[in-house]
DRENTISE-195600 format. One line per field, with one value per residue: residue number from 1; residue in three letters; x, y, z of N, C-alpha, C in turn. Coordinates in steps of 0.001 Angstrom, whole numbers, plus 500000, padded with zeros to 6 digits. Example, Ala and Ser with C-alpha at 12.3 -4.5 7.8 and 13.67 -1.06 7.14 Angstrom:
<sites>
i = (1/2)
aa = (ala/ser)
nu = (513190/512850)
nv = (494310/497750)
nw = (507800/507080)
cau = (512300/513670)
cav = (495500/498940)
caw = (507800/507140)
cu = (513200/512900)
cv = (496700/500030)
cw = (507800/507870)
</sites>
This chain:
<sites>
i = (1/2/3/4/5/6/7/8/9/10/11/12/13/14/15/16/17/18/19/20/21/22/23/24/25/26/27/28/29/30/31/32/33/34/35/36/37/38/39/40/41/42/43/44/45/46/47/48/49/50/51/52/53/54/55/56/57/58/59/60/61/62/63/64/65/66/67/68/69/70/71/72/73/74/75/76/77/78/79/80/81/82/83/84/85/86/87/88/89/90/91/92/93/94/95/96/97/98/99/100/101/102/103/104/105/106/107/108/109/110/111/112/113/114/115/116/117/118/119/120/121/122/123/124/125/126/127/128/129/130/131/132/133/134/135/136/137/138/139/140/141/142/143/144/145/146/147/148/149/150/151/152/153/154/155/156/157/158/159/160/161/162/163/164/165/166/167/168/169/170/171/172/173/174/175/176/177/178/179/180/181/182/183/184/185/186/187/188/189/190/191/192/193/194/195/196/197/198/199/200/201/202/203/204/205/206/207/208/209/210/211/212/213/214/215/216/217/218/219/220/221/222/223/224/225/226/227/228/229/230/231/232/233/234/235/236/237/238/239/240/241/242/243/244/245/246/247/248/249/250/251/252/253/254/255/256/257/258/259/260/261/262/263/264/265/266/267/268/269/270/271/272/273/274/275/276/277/278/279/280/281/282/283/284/285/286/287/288/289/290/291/292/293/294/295/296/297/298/299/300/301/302/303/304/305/306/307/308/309)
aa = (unk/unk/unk/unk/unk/unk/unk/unk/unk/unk/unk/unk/unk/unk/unk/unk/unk/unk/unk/unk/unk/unk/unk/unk/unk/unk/unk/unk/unk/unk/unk/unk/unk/unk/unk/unk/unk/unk/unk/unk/unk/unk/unk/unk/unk/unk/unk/unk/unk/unk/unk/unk/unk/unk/unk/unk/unk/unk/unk/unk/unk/unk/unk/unk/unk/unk/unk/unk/unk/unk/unk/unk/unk/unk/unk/unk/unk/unk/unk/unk/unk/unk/unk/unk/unk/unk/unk/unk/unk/unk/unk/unk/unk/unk/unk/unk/unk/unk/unk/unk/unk/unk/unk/unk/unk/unk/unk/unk/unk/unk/unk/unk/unk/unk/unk/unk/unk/unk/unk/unk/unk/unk/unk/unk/unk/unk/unk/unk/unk/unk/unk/unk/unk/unk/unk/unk/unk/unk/unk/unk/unk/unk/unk/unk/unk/unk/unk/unk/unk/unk/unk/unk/unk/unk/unk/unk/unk/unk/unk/unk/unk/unk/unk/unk/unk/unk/unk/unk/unk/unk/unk/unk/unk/unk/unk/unk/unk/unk/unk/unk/unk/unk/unk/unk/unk/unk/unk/unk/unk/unk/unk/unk/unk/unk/unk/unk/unk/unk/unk/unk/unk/unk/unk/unk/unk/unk/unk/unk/unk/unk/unk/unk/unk/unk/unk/unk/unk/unk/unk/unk/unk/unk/unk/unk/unk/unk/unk/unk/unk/unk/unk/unk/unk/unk/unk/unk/unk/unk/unk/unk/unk/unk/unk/unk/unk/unk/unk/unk/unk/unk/unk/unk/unk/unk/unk/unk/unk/unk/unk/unk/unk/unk/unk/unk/unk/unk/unk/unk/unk/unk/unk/unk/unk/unk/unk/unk/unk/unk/unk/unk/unk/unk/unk/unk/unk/unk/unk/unk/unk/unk/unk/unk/unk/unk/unk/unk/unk/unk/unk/unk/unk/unk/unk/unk/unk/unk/unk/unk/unk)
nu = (157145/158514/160419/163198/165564/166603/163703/161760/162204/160581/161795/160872/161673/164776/167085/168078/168469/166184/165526/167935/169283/166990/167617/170240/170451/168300/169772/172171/170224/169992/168170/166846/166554/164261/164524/163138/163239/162987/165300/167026/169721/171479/169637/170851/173638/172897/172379/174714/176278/175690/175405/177802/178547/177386/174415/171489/169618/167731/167237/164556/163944/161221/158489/156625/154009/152961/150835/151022/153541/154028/152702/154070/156509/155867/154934/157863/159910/158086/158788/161777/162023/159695/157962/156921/157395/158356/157130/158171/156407/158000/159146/159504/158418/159053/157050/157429/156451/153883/150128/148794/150308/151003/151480/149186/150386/152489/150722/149821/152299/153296/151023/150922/152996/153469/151153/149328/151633/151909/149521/149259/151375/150013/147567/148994/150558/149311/147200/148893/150392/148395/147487/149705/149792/151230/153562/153690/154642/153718/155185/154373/155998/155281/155390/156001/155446/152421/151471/151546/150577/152599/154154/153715/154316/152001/151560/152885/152263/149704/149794/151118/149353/147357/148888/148857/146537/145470/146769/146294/143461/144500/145189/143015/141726/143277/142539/140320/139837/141284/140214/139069/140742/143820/144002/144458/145829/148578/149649/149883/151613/154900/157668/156482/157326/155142/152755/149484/147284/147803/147203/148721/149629/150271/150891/152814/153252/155301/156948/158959/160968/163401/165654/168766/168579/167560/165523/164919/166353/164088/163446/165111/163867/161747/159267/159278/156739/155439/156895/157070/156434/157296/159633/160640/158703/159038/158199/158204/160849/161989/160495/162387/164645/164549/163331/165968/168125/166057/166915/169432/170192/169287/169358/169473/170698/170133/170360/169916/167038/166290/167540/165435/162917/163275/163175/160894/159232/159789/158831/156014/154536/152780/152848/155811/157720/160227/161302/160990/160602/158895/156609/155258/154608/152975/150798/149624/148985/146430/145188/144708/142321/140991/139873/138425/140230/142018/144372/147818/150924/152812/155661/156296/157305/159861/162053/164511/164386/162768/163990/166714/170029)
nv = (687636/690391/693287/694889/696593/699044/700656/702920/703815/705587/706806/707426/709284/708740/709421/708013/704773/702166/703338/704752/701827/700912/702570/701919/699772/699654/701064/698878/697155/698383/700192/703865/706686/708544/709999/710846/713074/714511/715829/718163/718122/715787/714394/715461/714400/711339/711504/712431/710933/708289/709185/709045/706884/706369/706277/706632/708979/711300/714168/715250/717393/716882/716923/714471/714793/717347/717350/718897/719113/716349/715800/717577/716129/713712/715104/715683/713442/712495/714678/714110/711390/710322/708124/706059/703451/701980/702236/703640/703990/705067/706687/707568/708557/708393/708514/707729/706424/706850/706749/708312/710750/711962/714290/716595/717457/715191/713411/714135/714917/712149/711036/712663/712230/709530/708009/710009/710786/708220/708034/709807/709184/707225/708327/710203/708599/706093/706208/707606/705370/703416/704278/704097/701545/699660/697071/697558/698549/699060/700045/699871/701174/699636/698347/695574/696780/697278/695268/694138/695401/697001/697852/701396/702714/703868/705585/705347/702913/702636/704642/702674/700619/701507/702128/699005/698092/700281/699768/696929/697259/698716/696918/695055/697214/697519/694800/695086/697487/696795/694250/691940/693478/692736/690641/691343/693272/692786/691506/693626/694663/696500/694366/693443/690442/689316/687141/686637/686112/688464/691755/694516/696563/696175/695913/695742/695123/696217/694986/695499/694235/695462/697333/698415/701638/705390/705703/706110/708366/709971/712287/714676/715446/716921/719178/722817/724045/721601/720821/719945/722370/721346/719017/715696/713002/710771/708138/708389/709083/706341/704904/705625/704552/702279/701466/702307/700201/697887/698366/698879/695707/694474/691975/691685/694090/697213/696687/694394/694177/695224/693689/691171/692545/693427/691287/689988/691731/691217/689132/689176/689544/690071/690236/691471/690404/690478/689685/686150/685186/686673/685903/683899/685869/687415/685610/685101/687519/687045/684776/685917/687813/686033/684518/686109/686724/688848/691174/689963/690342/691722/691882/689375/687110/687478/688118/688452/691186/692800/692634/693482/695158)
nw = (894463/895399/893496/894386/893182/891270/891768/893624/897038/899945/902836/906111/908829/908748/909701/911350/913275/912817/910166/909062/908918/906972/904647/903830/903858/901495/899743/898974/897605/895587/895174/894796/896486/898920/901172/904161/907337/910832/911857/910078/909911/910689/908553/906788/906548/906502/903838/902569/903199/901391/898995/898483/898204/895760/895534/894585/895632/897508/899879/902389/904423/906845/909234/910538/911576/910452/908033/905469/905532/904895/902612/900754/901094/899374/896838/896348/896024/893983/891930/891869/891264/889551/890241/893104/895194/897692/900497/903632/906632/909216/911624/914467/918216/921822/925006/928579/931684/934541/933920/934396/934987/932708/930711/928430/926838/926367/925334/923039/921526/921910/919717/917599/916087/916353/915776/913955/911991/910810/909745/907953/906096/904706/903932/901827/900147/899451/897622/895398/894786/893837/892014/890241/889066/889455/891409/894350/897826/901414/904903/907713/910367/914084/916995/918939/921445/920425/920256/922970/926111/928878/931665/932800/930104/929112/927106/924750/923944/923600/921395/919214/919417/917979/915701/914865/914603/912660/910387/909914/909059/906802/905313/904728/903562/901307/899990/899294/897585/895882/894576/892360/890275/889952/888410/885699/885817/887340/885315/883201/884309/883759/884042/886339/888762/890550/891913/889934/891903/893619/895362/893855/895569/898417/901875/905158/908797/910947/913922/915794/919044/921629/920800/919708/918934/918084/919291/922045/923034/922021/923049/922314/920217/920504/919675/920830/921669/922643/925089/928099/931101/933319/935726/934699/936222/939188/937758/935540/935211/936185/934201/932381/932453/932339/929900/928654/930130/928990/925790/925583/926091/923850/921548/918778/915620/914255/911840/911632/911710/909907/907290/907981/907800/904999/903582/904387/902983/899991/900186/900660/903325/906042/909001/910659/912881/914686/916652/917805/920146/921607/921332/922834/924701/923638/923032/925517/926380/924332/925569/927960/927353/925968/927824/929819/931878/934421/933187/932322/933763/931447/931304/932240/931757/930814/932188/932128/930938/932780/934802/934666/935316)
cau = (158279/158826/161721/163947/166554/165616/162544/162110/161769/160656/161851/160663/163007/165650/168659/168521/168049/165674/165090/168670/169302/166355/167946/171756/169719/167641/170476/172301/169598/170204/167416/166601/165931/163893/164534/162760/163522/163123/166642/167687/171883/171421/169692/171809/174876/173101/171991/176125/177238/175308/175695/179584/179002/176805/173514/171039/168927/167087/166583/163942/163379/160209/157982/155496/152871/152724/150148/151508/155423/154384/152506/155446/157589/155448/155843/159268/159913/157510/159771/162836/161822/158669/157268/157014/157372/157722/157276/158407/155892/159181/159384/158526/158804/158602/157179/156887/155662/152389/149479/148070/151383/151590/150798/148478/151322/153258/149984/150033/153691/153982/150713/150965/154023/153498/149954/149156/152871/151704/148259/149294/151935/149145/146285/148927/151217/148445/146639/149973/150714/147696/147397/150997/149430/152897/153879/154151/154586/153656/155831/154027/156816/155079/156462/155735/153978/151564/150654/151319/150717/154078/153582/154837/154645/150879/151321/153418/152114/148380/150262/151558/148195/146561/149338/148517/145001/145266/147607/145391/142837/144720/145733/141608/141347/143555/142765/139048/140029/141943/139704/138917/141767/144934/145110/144939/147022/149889/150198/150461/152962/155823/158711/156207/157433/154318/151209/148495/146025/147709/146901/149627/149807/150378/151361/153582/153019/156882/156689/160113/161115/163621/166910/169607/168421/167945/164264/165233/166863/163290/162757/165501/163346/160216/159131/159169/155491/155078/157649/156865/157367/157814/160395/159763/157668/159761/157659/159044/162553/162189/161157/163396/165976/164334/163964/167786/168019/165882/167425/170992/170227/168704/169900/169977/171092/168697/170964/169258/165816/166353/167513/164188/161960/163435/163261/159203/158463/159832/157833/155020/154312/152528/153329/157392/158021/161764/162212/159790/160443/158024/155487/154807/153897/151672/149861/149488/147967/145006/144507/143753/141221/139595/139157/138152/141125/143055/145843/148916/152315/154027/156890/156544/158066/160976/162464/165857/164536/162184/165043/168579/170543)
cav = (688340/692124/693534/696501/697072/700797/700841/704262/703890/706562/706476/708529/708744/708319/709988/707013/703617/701373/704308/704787/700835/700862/703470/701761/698108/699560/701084/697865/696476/699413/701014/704943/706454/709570/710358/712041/713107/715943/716480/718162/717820/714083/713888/715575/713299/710112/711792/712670/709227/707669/709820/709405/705116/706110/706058/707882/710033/713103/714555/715943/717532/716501/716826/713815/715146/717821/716705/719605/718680/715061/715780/718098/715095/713093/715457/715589/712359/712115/714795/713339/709864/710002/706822/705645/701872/701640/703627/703348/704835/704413/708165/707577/708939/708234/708972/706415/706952/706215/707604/709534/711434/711987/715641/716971/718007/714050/712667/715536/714717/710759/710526/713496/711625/707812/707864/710690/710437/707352/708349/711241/708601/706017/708870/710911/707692/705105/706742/707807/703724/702558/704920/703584/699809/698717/696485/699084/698020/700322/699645/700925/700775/699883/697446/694782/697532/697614/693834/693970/696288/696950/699173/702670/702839/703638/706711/704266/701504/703074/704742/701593/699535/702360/701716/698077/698513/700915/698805/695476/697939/699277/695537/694638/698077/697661/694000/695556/697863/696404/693042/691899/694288/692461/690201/692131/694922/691743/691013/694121/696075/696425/693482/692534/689432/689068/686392/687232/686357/689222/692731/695164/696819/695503/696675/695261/695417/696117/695045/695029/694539/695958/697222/699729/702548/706816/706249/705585/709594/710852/713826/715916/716131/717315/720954/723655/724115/720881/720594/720118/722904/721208/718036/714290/712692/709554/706729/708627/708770/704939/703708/705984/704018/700899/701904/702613/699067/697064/698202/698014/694522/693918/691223/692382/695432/698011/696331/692783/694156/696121/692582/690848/693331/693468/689689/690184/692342/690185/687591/690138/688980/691035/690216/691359/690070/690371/688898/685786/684834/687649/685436/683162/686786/687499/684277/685280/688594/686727/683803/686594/688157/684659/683457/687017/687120/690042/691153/689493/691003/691376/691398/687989/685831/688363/688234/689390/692377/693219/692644/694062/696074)
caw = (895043/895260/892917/894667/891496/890167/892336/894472/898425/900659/904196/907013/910407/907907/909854/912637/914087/911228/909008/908810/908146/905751/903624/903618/903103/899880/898579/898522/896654/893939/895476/894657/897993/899406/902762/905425/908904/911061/912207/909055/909811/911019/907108/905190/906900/906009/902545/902023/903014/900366/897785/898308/897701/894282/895771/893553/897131/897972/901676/902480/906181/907099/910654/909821/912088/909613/907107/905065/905058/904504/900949/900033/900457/898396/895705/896317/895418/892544/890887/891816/890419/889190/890946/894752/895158/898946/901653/905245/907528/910440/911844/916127/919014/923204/926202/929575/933053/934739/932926/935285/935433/931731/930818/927368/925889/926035/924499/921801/921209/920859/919249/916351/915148/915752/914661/912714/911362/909952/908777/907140/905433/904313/903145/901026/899743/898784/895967/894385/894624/893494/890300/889194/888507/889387/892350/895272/899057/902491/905648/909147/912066/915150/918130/920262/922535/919833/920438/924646/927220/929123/932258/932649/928946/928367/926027/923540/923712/923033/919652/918533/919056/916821/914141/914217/913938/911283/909712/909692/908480/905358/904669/904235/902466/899821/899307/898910/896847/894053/893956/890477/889281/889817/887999/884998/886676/887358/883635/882417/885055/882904/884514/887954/889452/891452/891791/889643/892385/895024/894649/893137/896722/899374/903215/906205/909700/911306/915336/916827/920303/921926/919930/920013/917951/918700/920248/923441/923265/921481/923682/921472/918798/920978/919356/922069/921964/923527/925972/929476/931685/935211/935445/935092/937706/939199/937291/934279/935262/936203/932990/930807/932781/932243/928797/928264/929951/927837/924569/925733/926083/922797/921127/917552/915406/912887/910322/911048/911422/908420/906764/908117/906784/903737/903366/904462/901825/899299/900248/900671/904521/906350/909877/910728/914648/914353/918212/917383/921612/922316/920895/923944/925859/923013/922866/926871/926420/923652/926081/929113/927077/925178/929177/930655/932794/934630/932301/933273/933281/930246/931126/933589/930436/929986/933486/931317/930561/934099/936580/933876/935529)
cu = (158264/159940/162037/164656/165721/164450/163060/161480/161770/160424/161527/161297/164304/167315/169112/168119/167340/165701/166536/169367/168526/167141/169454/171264/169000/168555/171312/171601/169672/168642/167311/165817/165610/163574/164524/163144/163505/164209/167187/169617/172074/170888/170513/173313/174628/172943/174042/177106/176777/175247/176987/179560/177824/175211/172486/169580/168773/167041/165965/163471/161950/159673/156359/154546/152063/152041/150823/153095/154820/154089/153804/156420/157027/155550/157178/159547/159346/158310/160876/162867/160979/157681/157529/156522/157427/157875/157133/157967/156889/158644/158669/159417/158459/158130/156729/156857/154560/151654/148825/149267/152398/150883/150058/149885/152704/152235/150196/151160/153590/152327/150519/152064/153802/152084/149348/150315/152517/150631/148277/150444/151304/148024/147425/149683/150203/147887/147326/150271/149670/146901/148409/150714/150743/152809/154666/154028/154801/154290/155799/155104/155495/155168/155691/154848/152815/150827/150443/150730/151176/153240/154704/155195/153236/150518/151843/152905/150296/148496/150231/150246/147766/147352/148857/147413/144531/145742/147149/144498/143366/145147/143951/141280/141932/142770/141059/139054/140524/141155/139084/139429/142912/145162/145211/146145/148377/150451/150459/151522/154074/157133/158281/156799/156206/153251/150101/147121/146233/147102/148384/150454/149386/151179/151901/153595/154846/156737/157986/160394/162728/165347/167407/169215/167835/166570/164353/165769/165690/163257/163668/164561/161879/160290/158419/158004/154879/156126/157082/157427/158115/158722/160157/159667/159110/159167/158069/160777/163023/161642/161585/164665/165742/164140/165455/168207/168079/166785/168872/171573/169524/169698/170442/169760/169935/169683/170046/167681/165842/166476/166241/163065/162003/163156/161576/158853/158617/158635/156223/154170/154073/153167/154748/157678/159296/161637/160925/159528/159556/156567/154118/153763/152198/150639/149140/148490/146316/144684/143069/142193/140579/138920/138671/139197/141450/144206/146898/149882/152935/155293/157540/157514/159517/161548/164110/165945/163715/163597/167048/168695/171156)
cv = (689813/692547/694783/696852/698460/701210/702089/704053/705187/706012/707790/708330/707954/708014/708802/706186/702699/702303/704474/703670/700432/701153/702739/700258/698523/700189/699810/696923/697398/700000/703150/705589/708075/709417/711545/712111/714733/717037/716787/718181/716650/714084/714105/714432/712535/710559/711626/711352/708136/708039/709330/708059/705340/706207/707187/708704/711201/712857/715375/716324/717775/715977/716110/714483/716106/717030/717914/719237/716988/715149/716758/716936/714117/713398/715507/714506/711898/712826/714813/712632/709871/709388/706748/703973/701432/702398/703065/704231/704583/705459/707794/708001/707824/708459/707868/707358/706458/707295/708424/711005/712069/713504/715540/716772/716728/713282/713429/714681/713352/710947/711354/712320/710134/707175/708652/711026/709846/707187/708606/710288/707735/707184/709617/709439/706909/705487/706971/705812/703299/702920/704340/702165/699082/698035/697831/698186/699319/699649/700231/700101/700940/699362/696461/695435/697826/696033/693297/695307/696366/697888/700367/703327/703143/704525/705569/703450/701974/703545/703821/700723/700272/702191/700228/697448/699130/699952/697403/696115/697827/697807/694994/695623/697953/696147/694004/695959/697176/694487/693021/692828/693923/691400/690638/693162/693668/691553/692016/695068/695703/695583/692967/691013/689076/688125/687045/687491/687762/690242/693416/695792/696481/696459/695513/695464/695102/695918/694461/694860/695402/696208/698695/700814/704122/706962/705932/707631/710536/711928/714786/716427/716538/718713/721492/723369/723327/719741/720863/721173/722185/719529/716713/713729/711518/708206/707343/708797/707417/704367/704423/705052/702243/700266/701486/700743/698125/697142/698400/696486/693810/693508/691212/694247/696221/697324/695009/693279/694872/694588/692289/691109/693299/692114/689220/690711/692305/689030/688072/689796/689977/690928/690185/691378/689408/689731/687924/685066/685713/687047/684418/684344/687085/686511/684390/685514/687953/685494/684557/686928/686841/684132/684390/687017/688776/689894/690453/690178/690523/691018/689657/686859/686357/688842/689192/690905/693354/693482/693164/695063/696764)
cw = (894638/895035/893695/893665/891172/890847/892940/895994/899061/901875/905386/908276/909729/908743/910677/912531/912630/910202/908292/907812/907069/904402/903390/902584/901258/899016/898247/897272/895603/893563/895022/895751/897932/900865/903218/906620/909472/911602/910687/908794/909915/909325/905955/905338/906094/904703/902110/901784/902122/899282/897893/897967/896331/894438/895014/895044/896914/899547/901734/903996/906626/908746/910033/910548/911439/908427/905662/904162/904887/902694/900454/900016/899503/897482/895338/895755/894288/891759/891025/890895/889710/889835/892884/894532/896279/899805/902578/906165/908881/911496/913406/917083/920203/924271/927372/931309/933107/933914/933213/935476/933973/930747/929077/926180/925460/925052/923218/921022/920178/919719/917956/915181/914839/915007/913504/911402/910130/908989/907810/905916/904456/903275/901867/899890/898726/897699/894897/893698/893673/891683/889584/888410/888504/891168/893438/896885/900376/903674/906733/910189/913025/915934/918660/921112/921751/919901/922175/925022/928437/930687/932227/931019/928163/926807/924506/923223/922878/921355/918810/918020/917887/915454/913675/913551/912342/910385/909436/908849/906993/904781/903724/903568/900977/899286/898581/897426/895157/893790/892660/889562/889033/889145/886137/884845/886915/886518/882933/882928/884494/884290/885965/887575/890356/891480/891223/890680/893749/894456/894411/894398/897607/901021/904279/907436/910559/912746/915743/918267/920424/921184/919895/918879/919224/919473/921458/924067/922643/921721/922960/920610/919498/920732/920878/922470/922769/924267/927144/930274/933307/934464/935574/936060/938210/938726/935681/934083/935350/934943/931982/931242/932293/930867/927667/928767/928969/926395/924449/925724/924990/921984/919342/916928/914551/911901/910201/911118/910447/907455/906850/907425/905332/902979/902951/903455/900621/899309/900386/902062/905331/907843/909772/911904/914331/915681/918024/919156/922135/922251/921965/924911/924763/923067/924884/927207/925476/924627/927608/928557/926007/926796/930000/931889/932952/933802/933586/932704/932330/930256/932371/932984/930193/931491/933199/931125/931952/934931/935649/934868/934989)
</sites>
């Protein structure tokens, strides 16, 4: 089991949606929190409203795509606390439409933040973790569109696969890494709770479907530079609507996938498929490609969320 008590979490996409519930959930647990985000008035809010219930927090305004501002928050947090115990690679953006109709400057966009976001979270984070010899845990957000392919959604959904990829990746890297070290490293981390045979760090793969949180409104936070000048096509106006849809009709809150997760990384479980009904589409998409089929529609199982008005 993985202790939160006194531990130090760093959250990225703090101010909103999971990042937000992360940060309310680990202070509950009597968590010590460093939060990032790039709306710095949305962070200092949630920073104020947790300071005011006791919460011991830093904010730090942070544009993950920046490899730059991400290691400054890493230091940040080291001399805050000292330590880093888990980190929430969250921090994402959106863009949908066909893909032919999806300019330089939308690929640029989602994929600086949702993949190199998360890179830049994993290359500066992990080494700090894995020097501490203490029980440390990494936490890549990336969705359901990272296990389907949705249409009208190719820019996202291409991000996401790349987090889960990476993210399977850094699961076989660390367990590389720290073989024939843990279980030395288990016995002597001052108060682990953990199995001698895991390793010390460990990582989580986060794949939600569809739920009320601020990425559905991403495009505020798109820096000038790569803002579109001409206006969205109509296969991008139809699925921001379809979009806004789906996650009006999502069935739970960032408070319960914030629960979930938190539950997962206790138990040190790497897979987190908070909607586990999505699972039938998944099992879909690996049968097309074990039998060489044409993809089939994702959303053919999810008629709820194709045809909402």
């Amino acid at each position: 089991m993985f202790e939160f008590a006194d531990k130090v979490a760093v959250i990225t996409g703090a101010a909103s949606g999971f990042g937000r519930a992360f940060a309310q959930k680990g202070a509950s647990l009597g968590m010590k929190l460093v939060l990032a985000d790039v709306n710095p008035d949305a962070l200092a809010q949630t920073v104020d409203a947790l300071r005011s219930n006791g919460v011991e927090v830093i904010g730090v305004p942070t544009d993950v795509s920046n490899a730059a501002q991400v290691e400054a928050l890493a230091q940040a947090a080291l001399d805050a606390f000292g330590k880093v115990h888990l980190l929430f690679n969250n921090a994402g953006v959106g863009s949908g439409g066909f893909l032919w109709e999806s300019s330089a400057n939308d690929w640029a966009w989602v994929f600086n933040v949702n993949v190199m976001g998360v890179a830049h979270g994993v290359r500066v984070f992990t080494p700090i973790m894995l020097a501490q010899n203490e029980p440390a845990h990494i936490v890549n957000t990336a969705s359901v569109a990272g296990l389907l392919s949705p249409p009208a959604m190719g820019i996202y959904n291409a991000s996401k696969h790349a987090v889960v990829s990476l993210t399977e990746t850094l699961y076989h890297d660390l367990q590389l890494a720290q073989a024939g070290q843990t279980s030395h490293a288990a016995h002597a981390a001052h108060g682990a709770n953990v199995s001698a045979a895991g390793p010390l760090v460990g990582c989580s793969l986060l794949c939600p479907a569809f739920v009320p949180t601020g990425i559905a409104d991403a495009e505020r936070a798109r820096p000038a530079e790569l803002r579109n000048d001409s206006g969205p096509t109509r296969s991008q106006i139809a699925a921001d609507k379809q979009l806004q849809r789906a996650v009006r009709s999502g069935k739970l809150t960032a408070d319960n996938v914030a629960d979930i997760t938190f539950e997962a990384i206790a138990a040190r479980r790497f897979y987190i498929v908070t909607h586990p009904g999505i699972m039938a589409t998944v099992e879909l998409r690996h049968e097309d490609i074990e039998h060489l089929r044409n993809p089939s529609d994702p959303m053919s199982l999810k008629p709820e969320v194709k045809n909402a008005n």
